[in-house]
N, CA, C and O atoms as CSV, one atom per row, in Angstrom:
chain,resi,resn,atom,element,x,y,z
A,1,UNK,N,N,20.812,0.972,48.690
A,1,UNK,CA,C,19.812,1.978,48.377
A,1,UNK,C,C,19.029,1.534,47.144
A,1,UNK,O,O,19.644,1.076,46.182
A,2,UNK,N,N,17.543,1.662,47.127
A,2,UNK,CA,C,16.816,1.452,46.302
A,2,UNK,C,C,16.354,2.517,44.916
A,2,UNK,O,O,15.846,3.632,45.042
A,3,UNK,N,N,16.650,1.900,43.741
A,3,UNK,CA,C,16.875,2.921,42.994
A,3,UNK,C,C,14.758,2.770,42.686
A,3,UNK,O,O,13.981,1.815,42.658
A,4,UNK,N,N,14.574,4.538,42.489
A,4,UNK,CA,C,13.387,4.871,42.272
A,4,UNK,C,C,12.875,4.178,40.768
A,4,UNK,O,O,13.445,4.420,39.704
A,5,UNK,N,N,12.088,3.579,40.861
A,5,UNK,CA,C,11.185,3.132,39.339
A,5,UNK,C,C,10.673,5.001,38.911
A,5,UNK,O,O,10.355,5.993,39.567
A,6,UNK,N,N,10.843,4.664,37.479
A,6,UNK,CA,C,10.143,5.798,36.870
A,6,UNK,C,C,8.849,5.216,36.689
A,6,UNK,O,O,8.557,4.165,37.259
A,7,UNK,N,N,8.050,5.821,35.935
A,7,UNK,CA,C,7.002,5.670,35.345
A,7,UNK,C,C,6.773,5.964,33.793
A,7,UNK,O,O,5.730,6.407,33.312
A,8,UNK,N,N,8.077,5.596,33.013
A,8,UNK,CA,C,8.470,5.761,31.600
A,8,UNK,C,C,7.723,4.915,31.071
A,8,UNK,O,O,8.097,3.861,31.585
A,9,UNK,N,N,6.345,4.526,29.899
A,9,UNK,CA,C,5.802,4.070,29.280
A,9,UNK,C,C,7.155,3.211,28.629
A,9,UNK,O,O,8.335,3.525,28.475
A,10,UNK,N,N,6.264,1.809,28.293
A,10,UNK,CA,C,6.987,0.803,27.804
A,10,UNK,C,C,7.209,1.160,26.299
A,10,UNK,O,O,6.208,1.670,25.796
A,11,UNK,N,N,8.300,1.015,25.437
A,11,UNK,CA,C,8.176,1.496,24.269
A,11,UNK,C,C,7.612,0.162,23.227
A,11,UNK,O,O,7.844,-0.961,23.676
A,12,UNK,N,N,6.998,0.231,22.073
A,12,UNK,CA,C,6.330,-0.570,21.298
A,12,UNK,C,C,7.511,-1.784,21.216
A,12,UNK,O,O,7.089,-2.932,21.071
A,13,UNK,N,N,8.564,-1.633,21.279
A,13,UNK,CA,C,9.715,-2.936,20.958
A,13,UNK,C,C,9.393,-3.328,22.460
A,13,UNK,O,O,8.818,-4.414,22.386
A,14,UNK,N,N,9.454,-3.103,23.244
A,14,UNK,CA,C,9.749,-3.657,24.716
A,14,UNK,C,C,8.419,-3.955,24.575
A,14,UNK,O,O,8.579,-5.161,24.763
A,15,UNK,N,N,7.387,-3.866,24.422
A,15,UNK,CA,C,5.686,-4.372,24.878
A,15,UNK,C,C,5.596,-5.482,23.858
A,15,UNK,O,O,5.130,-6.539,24.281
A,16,UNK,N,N,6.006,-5.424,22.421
A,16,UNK,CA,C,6.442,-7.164,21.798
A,16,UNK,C,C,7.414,-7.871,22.214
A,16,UNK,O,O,7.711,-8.901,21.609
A,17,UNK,N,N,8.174,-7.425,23.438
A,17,UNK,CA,C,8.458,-8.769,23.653
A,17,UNK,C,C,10.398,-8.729,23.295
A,17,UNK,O,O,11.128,-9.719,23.341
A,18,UNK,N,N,10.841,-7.289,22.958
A,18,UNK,CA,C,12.411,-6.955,22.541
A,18,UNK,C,C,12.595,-7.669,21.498
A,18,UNK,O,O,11.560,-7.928,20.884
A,19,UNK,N,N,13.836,-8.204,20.954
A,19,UNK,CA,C,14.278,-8.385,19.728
A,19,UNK,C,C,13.408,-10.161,19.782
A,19,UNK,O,O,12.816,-10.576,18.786
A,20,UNK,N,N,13.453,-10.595,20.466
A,20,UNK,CA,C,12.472,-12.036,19.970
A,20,UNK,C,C,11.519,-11.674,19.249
A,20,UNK,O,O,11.400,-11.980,18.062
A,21,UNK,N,N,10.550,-10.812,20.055
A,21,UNK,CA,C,9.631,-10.212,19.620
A,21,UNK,C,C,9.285,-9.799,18.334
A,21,UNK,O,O,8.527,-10.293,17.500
A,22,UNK,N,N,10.120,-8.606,18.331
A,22,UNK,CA,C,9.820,-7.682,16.575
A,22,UNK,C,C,10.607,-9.038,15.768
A,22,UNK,O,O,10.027,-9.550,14.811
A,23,UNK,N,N,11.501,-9.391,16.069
A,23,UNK,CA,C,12.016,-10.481,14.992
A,23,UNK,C,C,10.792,-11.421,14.284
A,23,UNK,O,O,10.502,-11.508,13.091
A,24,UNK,N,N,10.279,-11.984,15.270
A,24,UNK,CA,C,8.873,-12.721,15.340
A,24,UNK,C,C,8.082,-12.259,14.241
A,24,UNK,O,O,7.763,-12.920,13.253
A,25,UNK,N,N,7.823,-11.198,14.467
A,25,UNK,CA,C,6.835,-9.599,13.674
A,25,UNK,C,C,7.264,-9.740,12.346
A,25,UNK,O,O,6.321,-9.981,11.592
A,26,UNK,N,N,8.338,-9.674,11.806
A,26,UNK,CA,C,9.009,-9.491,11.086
A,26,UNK,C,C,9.181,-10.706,9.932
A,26,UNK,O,O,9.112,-10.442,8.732
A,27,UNK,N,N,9.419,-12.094,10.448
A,27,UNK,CA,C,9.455,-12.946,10.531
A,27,UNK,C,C,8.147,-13.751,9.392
A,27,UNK,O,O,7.994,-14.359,8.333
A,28,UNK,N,N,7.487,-13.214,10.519
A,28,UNK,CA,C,5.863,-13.595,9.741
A,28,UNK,C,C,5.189,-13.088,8.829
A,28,UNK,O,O,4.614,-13.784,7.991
A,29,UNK,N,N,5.145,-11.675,8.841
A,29,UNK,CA,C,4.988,-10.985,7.961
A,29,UNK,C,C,5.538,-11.587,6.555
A,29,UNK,O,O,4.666,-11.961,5.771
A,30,UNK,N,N,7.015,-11.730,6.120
A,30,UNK,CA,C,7.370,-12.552,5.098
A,30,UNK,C,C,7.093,-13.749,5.010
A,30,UNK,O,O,7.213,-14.264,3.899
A,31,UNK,N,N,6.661,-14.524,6.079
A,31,UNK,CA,C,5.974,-15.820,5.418
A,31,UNK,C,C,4.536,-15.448,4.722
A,31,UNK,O,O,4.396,-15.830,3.560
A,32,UNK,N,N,3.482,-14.751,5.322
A,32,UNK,CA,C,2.640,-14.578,4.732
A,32,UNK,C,C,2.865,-14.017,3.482
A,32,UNK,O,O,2.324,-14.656,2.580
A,33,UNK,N,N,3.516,-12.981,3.109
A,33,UNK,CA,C,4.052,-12.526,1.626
A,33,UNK,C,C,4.488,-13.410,0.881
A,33,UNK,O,O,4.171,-13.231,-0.295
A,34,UNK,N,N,5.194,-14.455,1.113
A,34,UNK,CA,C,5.601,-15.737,0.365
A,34,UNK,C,C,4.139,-16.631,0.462
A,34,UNK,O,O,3.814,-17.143,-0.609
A,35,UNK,N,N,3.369,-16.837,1.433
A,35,UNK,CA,C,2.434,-17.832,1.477
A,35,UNK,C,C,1.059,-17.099,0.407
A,35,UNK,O,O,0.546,-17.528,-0.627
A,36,UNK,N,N,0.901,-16.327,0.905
A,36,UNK,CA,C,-0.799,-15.811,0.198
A,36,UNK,C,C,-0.718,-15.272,-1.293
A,36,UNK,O,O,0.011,-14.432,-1.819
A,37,UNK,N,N,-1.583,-15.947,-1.700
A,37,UNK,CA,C,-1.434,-15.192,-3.438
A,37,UNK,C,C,-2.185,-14.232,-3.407
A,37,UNK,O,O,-2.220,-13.649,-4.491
A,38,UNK,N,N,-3.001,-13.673,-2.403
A,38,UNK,CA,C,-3.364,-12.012,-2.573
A,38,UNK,C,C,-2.090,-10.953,-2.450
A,38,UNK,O,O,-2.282,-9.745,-2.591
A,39,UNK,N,N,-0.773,-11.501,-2.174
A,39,UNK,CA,C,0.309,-10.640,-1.748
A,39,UNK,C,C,1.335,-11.380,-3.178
A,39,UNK,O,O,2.486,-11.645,-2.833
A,40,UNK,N,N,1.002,-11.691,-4.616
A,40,UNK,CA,C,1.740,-12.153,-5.164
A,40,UNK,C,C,2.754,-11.035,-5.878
A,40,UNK,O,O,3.881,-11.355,-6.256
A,41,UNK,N,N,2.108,-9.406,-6.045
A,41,UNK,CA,C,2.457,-8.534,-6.866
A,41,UNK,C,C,3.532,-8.133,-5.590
A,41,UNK,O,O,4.738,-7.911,-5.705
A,42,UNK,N,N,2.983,-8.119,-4.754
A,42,UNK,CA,C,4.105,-7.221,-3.716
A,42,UNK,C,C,5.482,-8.292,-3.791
A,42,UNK,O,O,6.621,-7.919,-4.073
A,43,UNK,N,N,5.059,-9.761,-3.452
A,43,UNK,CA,C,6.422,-10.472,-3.417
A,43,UNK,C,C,7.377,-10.444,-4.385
A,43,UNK,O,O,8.604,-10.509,-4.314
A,44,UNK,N,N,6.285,-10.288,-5.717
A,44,UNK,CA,C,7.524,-10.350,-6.792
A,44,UNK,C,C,8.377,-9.138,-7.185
A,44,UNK,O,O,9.165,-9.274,-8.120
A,45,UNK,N,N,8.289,-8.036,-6.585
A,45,UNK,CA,C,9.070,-7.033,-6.324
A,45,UNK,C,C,10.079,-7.218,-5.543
A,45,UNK,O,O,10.928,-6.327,-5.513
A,46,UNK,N,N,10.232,-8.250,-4.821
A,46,UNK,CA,C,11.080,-8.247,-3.466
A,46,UNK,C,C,12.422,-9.457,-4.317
A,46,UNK,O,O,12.104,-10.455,-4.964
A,47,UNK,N,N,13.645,-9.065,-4.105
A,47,UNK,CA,C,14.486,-10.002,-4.945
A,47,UNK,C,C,14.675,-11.249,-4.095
A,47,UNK,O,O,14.888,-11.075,-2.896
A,48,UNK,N,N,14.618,-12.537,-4.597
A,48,UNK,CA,C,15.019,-13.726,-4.092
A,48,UNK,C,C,15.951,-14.180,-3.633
A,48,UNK,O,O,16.853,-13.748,-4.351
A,49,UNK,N,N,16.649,-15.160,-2.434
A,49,UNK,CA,C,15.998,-15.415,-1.720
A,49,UNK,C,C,15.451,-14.543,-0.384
A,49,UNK,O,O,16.514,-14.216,0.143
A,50,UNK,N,N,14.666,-14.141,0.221
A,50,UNK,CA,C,14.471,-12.674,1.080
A,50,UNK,C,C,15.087,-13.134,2.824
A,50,UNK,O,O,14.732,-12.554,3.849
A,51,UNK,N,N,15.923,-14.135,2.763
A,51,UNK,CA,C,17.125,-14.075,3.747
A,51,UNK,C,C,17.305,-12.290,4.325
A,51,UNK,O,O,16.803,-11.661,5.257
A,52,UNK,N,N,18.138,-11.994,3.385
A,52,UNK,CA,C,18.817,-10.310,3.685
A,52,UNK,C,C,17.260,-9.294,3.810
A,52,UNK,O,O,17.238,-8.207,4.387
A,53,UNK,N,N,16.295,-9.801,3.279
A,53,UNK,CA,C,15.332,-8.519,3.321
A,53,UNK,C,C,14.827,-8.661,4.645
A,53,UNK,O,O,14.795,-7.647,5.342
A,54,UNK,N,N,14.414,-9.775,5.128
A,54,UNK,CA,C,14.149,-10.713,6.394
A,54,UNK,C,C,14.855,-9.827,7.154
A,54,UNK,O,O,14.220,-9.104,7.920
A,55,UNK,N,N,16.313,-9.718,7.081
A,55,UNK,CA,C,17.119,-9.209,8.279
A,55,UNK,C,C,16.702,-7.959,8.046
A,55,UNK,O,O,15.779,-7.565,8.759
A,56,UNK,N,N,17.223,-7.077,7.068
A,56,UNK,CA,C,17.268,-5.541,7.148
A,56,UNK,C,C,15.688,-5.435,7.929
A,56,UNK,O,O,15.817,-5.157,9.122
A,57,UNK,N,N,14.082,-5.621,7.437
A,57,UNK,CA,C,13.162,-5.512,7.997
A,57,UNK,C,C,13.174,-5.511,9.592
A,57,UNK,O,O,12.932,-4.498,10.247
A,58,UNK,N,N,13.434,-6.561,10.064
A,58,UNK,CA,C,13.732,-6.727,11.407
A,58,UNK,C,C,14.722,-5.630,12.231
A,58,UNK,O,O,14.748,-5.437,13.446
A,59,UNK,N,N,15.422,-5.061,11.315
A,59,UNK,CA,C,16.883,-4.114,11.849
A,59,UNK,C,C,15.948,-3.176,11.915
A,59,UNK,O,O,15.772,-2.864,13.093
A,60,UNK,N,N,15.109,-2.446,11.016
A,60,UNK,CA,C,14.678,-1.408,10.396
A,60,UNK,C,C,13.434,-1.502,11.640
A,60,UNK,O,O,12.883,-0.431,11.896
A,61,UNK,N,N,13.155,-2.257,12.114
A,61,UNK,CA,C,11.607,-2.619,12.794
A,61,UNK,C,C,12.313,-2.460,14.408
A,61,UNK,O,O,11.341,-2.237,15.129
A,62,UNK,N,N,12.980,-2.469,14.869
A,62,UNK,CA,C,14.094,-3.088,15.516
A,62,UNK,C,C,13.639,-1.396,16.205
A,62,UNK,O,O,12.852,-1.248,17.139
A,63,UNK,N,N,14.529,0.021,15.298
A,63,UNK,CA,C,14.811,1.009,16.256
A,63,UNK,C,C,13.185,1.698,15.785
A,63,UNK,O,O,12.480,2.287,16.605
A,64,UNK,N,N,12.765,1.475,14.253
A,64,UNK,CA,C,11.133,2.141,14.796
A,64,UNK,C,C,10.524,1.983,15.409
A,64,UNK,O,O,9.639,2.827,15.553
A,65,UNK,N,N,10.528,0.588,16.379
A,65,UNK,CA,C,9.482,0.529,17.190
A,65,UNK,C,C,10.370,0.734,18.680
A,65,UNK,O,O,10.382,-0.079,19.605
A,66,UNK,N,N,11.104,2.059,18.632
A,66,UNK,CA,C,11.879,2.146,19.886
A,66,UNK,C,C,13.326,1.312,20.486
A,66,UNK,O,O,14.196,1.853,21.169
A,67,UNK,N,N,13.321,-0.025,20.070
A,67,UNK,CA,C,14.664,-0.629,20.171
A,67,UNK,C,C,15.494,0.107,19.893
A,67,UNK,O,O,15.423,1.288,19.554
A,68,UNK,N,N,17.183,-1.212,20.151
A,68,UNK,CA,C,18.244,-0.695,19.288
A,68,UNK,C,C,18.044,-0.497,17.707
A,68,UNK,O,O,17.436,-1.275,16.972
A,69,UNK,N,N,18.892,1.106,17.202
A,69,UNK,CA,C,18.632,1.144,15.742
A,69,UNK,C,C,19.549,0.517,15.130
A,69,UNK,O,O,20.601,1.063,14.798
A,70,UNK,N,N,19.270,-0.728,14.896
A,70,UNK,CA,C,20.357,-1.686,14.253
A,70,UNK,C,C,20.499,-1.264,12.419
A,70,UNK,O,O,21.509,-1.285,11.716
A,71,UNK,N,N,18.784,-0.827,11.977
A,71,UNK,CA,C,19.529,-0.367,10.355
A,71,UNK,C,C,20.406,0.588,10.438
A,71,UNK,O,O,21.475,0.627,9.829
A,72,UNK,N,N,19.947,1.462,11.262
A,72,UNK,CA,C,20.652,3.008,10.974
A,72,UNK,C,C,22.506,3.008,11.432
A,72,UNK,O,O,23.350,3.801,11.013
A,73,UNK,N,N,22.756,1.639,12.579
A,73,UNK,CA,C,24.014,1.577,12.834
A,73,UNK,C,C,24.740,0.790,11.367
A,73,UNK,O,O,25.933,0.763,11.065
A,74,UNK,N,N,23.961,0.390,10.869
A,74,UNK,CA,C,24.529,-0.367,9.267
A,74,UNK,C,C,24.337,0.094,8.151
A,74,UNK,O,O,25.052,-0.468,7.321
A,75,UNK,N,N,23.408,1.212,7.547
A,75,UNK,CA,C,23.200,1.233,6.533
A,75,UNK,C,C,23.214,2.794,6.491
A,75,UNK,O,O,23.611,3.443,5.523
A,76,UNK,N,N,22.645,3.416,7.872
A,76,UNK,CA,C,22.464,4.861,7.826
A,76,UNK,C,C,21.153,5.021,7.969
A,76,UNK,O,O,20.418,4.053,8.165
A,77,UNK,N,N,20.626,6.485,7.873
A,77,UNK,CA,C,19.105,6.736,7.805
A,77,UNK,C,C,18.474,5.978,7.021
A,77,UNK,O,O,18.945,5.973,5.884
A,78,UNK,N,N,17.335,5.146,7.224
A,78,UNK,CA,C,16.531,4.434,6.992
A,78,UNK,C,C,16.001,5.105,5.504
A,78,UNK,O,O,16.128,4.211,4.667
A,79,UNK,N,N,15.437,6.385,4.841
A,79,UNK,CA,C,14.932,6.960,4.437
A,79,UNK,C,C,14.040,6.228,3.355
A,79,UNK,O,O,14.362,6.355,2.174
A,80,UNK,N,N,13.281,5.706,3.589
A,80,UNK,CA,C,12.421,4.662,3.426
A,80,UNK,C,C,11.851,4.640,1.834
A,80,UNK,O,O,11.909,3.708,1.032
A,81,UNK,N,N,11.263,6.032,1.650
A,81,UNK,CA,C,10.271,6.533,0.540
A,81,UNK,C,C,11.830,6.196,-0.593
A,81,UNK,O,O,11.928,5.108,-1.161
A,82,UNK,N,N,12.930,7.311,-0.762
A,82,UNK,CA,C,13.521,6.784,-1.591
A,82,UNK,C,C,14.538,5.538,-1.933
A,82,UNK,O,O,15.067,5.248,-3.006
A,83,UNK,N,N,14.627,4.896,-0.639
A,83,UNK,CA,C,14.960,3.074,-1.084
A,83,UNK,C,C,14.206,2.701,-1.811
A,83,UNK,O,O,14.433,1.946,-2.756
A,84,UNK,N,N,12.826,3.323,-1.390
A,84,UNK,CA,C,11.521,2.303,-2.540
A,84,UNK,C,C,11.314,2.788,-3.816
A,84,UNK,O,O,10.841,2.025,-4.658
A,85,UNK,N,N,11.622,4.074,-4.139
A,85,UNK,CA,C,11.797,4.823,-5.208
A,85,UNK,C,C,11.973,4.274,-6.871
A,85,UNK,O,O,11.517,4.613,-7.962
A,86,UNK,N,N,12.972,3.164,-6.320
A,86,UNK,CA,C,13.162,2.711,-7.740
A,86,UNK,C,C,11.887,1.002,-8.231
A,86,UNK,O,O,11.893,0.146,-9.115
A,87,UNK,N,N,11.018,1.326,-7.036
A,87,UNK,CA,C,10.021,0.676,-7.502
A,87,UNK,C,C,8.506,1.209,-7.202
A,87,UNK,O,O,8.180,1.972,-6.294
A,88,UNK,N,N,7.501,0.506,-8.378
A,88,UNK,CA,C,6.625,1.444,-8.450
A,88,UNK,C,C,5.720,1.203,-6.948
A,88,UNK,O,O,5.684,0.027,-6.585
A,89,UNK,N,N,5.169,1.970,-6.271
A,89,UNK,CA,C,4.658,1.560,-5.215
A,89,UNK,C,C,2.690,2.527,-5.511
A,89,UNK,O,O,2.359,3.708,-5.612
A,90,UNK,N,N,2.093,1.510,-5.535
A,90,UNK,CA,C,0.814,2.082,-5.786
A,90,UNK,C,C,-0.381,1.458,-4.374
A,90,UNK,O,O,-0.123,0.474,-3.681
A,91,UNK,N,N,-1.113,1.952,-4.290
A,91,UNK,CA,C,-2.375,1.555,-3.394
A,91,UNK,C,C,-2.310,-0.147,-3.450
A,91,UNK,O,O,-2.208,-0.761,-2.388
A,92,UNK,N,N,-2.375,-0.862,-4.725
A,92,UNK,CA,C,-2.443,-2.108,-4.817
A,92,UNK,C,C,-1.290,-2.828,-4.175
A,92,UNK,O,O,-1.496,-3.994,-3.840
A,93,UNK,N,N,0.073,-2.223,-3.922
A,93,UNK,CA,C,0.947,-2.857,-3.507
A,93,UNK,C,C,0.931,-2.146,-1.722
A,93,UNK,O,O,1.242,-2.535,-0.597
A,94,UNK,N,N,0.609,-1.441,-2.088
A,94,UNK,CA,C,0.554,-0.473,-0.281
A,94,UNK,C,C,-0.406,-1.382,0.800
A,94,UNK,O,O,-0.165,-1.596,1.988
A,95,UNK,N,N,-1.880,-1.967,-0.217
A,95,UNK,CA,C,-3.059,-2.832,0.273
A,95,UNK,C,C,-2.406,-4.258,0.429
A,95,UNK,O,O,-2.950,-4.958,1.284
A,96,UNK,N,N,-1.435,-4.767,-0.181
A,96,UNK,CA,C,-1.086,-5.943,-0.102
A,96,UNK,C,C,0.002,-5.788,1.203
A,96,UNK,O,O,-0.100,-6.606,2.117
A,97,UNK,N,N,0.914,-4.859,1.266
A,97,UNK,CA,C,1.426,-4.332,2.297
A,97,UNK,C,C,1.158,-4.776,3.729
A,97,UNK,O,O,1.747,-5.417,4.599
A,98,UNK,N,N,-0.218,-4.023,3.545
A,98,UNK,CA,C,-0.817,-3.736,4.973
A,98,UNK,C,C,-1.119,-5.234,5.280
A,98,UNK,O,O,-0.570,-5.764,6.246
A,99,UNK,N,N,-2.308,-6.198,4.178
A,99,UNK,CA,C,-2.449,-7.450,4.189
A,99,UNK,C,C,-1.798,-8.262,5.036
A,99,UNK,O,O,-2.261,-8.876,5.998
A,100,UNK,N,N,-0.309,-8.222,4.483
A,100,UNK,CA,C,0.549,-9.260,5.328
A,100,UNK,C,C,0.626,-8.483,6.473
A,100,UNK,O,O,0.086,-8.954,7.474
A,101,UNK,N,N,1.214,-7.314,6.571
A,101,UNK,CA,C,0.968,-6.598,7.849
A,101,UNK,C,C,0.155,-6.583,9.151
A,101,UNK,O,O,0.591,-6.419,10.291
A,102,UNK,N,N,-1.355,-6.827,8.683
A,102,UNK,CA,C,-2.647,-6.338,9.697
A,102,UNK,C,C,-2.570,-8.024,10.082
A,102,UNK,O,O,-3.032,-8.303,11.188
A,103,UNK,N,N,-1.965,-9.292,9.171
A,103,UNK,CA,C,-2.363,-10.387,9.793
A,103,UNK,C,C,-1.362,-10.687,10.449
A,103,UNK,O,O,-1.711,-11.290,11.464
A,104,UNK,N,N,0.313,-10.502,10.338
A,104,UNK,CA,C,0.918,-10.452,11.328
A,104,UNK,C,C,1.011,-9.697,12.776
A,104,UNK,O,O,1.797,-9.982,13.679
A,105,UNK,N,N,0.097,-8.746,12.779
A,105,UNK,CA,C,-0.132,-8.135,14.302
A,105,UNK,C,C,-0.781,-8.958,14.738
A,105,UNK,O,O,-0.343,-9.530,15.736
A,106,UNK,N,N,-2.381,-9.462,14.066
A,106,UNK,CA,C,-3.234,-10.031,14.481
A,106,UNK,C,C,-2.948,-11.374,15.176
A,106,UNK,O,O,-3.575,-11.749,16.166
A,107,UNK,N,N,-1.923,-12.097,14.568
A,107,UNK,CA,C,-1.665,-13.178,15.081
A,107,UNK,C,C,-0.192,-13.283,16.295
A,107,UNK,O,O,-0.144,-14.220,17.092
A,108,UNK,N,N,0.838,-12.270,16.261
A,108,UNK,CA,C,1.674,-11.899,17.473
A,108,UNK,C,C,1.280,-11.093,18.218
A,108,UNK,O,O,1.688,-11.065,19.379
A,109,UNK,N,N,0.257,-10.105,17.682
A,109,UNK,CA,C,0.200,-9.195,19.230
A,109,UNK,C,C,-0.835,-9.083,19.582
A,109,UNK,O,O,-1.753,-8.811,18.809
A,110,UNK,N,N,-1.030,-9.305,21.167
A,110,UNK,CA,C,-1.974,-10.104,22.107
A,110,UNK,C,C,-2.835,-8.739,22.794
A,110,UNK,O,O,-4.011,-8.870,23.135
A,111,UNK,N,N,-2.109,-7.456,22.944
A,111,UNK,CA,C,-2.727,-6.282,23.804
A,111,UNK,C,C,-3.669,-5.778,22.501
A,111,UNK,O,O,-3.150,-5.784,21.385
A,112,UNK,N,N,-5.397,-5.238,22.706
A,112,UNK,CA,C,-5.630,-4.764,21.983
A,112,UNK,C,C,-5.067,-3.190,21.831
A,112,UNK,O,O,-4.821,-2.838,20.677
A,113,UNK,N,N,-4.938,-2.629,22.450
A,113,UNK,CA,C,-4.333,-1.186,22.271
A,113,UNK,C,C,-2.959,-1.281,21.866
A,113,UNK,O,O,-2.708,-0.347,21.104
A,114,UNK,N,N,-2.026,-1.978,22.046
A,114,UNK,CA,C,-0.777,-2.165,21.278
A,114,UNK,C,C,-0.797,-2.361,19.750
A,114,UNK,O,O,0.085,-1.893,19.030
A,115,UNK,N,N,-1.783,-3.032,19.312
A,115,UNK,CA,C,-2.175,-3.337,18.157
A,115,UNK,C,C,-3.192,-2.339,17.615
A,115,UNK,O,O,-2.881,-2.049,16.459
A,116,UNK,N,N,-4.172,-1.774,17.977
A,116,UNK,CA,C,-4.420,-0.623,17.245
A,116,UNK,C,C,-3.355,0.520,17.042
A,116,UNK,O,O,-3.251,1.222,16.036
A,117,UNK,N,N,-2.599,0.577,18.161
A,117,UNK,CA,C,-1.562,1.855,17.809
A,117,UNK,C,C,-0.354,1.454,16.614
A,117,UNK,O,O,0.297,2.335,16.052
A,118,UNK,N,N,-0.168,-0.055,16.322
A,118,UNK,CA,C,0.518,-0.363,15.174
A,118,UNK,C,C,-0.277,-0.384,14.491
A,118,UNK,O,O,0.207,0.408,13.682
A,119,UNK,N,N,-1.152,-0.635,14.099
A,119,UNK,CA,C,-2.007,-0.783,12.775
A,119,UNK,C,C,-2.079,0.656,12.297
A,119,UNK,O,O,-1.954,1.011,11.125
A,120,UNK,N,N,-2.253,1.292,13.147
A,120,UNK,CA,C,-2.005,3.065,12.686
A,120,UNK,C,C,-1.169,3.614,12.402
A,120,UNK,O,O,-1.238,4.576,11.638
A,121,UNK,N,N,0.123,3.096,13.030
A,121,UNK,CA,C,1.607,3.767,12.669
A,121,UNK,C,C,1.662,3.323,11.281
A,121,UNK,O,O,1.844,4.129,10.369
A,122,UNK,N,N,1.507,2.031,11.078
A,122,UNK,CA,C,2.353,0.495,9.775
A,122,UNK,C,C,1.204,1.422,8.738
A,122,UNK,O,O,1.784,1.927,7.777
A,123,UNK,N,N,-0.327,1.712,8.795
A,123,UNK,CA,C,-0.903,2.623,7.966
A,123,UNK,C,C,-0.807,3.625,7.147
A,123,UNK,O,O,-1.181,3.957,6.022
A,124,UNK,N,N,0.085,4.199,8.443
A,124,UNK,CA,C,0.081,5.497,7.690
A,124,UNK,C,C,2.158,5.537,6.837
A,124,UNK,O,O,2.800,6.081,5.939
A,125,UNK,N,N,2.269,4.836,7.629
A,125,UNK,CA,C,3.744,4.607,6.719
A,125,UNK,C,C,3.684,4.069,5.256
A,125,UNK,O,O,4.370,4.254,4.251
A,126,UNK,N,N,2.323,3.156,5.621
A,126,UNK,CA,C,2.656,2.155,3.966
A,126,UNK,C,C,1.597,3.423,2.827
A,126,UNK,O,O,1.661,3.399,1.598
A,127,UNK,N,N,0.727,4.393,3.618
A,127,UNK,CA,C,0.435,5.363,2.773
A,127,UNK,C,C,1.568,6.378,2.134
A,127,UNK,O,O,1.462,7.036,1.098
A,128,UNK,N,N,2.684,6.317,3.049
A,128,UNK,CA,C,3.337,7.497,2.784
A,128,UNK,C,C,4.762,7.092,1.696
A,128,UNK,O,O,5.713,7.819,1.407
A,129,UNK,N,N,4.475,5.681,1.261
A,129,UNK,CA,C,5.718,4.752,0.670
A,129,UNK,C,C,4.892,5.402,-0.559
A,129,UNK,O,O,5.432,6.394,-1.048
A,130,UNK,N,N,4.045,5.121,-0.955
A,130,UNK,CA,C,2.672,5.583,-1.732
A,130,UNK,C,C,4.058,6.318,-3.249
A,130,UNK,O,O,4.895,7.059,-2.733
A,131,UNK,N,N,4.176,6.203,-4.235
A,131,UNK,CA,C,4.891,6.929,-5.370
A,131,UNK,C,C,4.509,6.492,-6.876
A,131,UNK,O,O,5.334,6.736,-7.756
A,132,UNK,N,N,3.508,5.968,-7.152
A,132,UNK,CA,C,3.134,5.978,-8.614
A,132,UNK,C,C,0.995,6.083,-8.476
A,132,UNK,O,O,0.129,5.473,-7.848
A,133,UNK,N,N,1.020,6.819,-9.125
A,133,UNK,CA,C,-1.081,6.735,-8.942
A,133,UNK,C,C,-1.156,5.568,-9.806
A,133,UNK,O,O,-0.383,5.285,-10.722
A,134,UNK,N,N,-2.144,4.943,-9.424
A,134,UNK,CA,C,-2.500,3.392,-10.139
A,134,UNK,C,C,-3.263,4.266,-11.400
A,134,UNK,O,O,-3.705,5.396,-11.604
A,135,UNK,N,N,-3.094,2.827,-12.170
A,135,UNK,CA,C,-3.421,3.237,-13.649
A,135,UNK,C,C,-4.396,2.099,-13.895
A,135,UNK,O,O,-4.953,1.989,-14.987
């Protein structure tokens, strides 16, 4: 007997491609943060060597974009705003953010509508990390 296909929309992890995929995402994103000196203030916030940040990102990227929630099976709720808490997070670091961000979609993800709907999610998240007004 033939089991019926649904018609369940692909979730954002399964349309990059599953854990190759967001790993990929993930991946690049920190090279560009290590590579570009427009992203020098954001990197030097991040402790050396970013091995472990590399992973948690990818874990953390893993169940937001619908995958398995690999942070939340290791660390617990993600709760994002106060992990970042104990650093200052302003527009200038939110813009450098997005930076490495908008060029790692640009260069892994191939659907244009997959990629506008991340550029909007990763947006409005890196607005909402948002905790010191620039001075």
């Amino acid at each position: 007997m033939r089991k019926q296909q649904t018609n369940t929309p692909l979730t954002p992890y399964q349309q990059l491609g599953g854990e190759p995929g967001v790993r990929q995402l993930a991946e690049r994103f920190y090279d560009i943060m290590e590579s570009d000196p427009a992203a020098a203030d954001l990197l030097a916030i991040h402790a050396q060597p970013l091995t472990g940040i590399r992973q948690k990102f990818f874990e953390f990227l893993s169940g937001w974009l619908g995958g398995p929630a690999l942070f939340e099976q290791k660390y617990g709720h993600p709760r994002l705003r106060a992990r970042h808490m104990p650093f200052r997070i302003d527009t200038k670091l939110r813009d450098q953010w997005l930076l490495c961000m908008y060029q790692a979609l640009d260069e892994q993800v191939t659907d244009p509508l997959l990629k506008m709907q991340l550029r909007s999610q990763f947006t409005a998240l890196a607005h909402h990390m948002i905790n010191s007004i620039d001075t």
